[in-house]
C-alpha positions as CSV (number, residue, x, y, z in Angstrom):
1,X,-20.1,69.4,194.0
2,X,-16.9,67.7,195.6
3,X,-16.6,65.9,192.3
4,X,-16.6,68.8,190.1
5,X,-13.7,69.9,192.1
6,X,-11.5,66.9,191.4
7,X,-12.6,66.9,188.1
8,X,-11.5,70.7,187.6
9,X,-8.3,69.9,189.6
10,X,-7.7,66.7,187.8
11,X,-7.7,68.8,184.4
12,X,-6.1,72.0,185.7
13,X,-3.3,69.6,186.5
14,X,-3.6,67.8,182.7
15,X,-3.4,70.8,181.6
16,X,-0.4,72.1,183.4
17,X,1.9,68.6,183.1
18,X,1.4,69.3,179.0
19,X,2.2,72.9,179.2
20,X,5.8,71.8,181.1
21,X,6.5,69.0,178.6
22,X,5.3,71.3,175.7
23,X,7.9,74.4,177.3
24,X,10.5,71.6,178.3
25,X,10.3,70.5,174.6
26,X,10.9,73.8,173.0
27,X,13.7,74.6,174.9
28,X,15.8,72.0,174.0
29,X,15.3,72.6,171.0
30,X,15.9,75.9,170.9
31,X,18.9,75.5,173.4
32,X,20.5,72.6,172.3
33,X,22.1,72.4,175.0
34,X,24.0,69.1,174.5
35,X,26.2,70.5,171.6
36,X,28.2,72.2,174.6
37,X,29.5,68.6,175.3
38,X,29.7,67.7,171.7
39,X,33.0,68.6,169.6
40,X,33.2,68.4,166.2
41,X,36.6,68.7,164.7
42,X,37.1,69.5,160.8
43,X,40.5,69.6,159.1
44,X,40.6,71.2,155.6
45,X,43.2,71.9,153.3
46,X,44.1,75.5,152.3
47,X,42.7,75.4,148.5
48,X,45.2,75.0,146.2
49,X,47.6,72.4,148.9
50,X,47.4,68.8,149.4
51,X,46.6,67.3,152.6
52,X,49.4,64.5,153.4
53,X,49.6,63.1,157.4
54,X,47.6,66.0,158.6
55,X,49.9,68.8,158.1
56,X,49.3,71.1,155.0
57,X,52.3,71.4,152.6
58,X,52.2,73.1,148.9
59,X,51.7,70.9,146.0
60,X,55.0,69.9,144.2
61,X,56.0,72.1,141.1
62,X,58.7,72.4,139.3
63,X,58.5,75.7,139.0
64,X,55.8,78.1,140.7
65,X,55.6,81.9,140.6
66,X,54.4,83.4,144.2
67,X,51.8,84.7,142.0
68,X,50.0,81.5,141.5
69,X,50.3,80.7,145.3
70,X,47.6,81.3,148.2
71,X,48.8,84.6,149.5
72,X,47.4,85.7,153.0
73,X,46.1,89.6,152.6
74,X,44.9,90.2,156.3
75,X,45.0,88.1,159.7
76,X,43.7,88.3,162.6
77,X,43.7,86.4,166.4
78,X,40.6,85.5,167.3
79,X,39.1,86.5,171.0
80,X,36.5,85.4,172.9
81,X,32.6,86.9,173.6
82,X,30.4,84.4,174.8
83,X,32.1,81.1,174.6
84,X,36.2,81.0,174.8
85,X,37.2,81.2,171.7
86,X,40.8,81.2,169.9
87,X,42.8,80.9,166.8
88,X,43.6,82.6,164.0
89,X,41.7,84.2,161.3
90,X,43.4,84.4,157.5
91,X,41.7,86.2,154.6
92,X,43.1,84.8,151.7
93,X,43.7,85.8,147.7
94,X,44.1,82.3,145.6
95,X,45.9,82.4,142.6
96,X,42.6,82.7,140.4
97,X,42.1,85.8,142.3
98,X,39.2,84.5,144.5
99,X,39.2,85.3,148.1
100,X,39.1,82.7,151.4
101,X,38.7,83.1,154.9
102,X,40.4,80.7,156.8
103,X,40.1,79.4,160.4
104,X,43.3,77.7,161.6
105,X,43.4,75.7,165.2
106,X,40.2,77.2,166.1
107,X,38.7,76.2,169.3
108,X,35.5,77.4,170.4
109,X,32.3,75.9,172.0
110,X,30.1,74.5,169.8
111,X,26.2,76.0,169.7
112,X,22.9,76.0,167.7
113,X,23.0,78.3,164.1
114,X,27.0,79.1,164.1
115,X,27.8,81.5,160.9
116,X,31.5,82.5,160.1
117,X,30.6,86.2,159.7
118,X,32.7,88.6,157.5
119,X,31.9,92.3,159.0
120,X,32.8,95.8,159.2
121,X,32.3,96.3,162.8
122,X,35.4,96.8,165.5
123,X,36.4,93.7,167.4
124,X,36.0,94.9,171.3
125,X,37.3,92.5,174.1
126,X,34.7,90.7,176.7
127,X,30.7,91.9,176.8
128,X,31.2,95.0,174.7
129,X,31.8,93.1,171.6
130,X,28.9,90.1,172.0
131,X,26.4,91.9,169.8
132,X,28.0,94.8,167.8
133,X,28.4,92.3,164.5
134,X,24.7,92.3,163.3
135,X,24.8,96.5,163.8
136,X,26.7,97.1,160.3
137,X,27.3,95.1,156.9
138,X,28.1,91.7,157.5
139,X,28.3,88.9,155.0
140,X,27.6,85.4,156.2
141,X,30.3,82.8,154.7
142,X,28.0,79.9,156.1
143,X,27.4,77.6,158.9
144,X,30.6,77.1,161.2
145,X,31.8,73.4,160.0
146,X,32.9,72.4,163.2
147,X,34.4,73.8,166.4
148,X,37.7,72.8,166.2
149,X,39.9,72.6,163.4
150,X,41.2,74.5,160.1
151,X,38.4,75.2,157.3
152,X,37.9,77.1,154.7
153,X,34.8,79.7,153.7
154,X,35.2,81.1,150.2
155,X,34.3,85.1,150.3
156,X,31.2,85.2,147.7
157,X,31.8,86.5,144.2
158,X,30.8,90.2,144.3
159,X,32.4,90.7,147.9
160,X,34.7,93.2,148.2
161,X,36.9,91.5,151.4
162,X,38.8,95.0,151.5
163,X,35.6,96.8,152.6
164,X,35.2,94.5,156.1
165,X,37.7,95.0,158.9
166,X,36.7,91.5,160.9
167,X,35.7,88.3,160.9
168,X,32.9,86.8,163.6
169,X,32.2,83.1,164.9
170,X,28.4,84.3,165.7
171,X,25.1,82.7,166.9
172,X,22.5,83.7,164.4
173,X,19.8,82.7,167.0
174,X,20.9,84.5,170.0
175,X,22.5,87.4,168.4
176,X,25.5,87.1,170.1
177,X,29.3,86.7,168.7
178,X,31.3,83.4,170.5
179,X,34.2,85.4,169.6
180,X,35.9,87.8,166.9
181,X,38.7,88.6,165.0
182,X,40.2,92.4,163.5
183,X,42.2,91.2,160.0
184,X,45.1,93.4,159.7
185,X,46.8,93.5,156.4
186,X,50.0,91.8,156.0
């Protein structure tokens, strides 16, 4: 009898180690929580610029019509939800008419599944505006490229960028916004 009870205990405790190592498991890797530590900076030219010693400048011309140049329609500074968050949010028109948003000297934590969200909903400052992105039309521009830096996310063809009033850096797995930004027309 007393060695039925060690048996049971020995496997009650088997089977409890490999539920914590199973649970531990998971949550890393749902977490992630090393990418808080980990920066990734990207630096991308505005289409239709050349990159020379890490500052954007226009492409020589001899002659070039502001028609045929980048022009920003709406901008935004970015705020923080969940993580601190800043920078500046452009949507731009490119001369073949196409439309880019761009992130310039953004700074935000990184984090597992970041999306550069294009939305209709309000940018509100602190908790009130963590999860009010997913709650109307949104179009996702992609992953987030890095947390720091100036890229570039091309508004899909079909996308009408005057129909969305913001722009979100925002977790697809938790729901949650790392920050926001309202684009006011220029």
């Amino acid at each position: 009898m007393r060695r039925t009870r060690k048996t049971r205990r020995g496997r009650l405790i088997g089977v409890v180690l490999v539920m914590i190592v199973a649970g531990a498991g998971f949550g890393l890797y749902w977490f992630q929580p090393w990418k808080l530590w980990q920066d990734e900076t990207v630096e991308e030219a505005l289409p239709g610029t050349v990159q020379t010693s890490g500052t954007p400048r226009a492409e020589p011309s001899v002659t070039v019509s502001s028609a045929s140049r980048p022009q920003t329609v709406a901008s935004g500074e970015l705020v923080s939800h969940e993580h601190a968050t800043s920078g500046t949010v452009k949507l731009i028109r490119l001369a073949d008419g196409s439309h880019v948003v761009r992130l310039e000297n953004l700074d935000t934590s990184n984090g597992p599944d970041l999306r550069v969200w294009l939305t209709d909903a309000p940018v509100k400052e602190g908790q009130a505006g963590w999860h009010v992105f997913d709650d109307g039309e949104h179009v996702s521009l992609g992953r987030l490229k890095g947390n720091r830096g100036s890229q570039n996310y091309p508004v899909p063809d079909g996308v009408e960028p005057s129909r969305y009033s913001s722009v979100s850096i925002w977790c697809d797995r938790f729901d949650v916004s790392f920050g926001a930004a309202e684009l006011v027309g220029s």
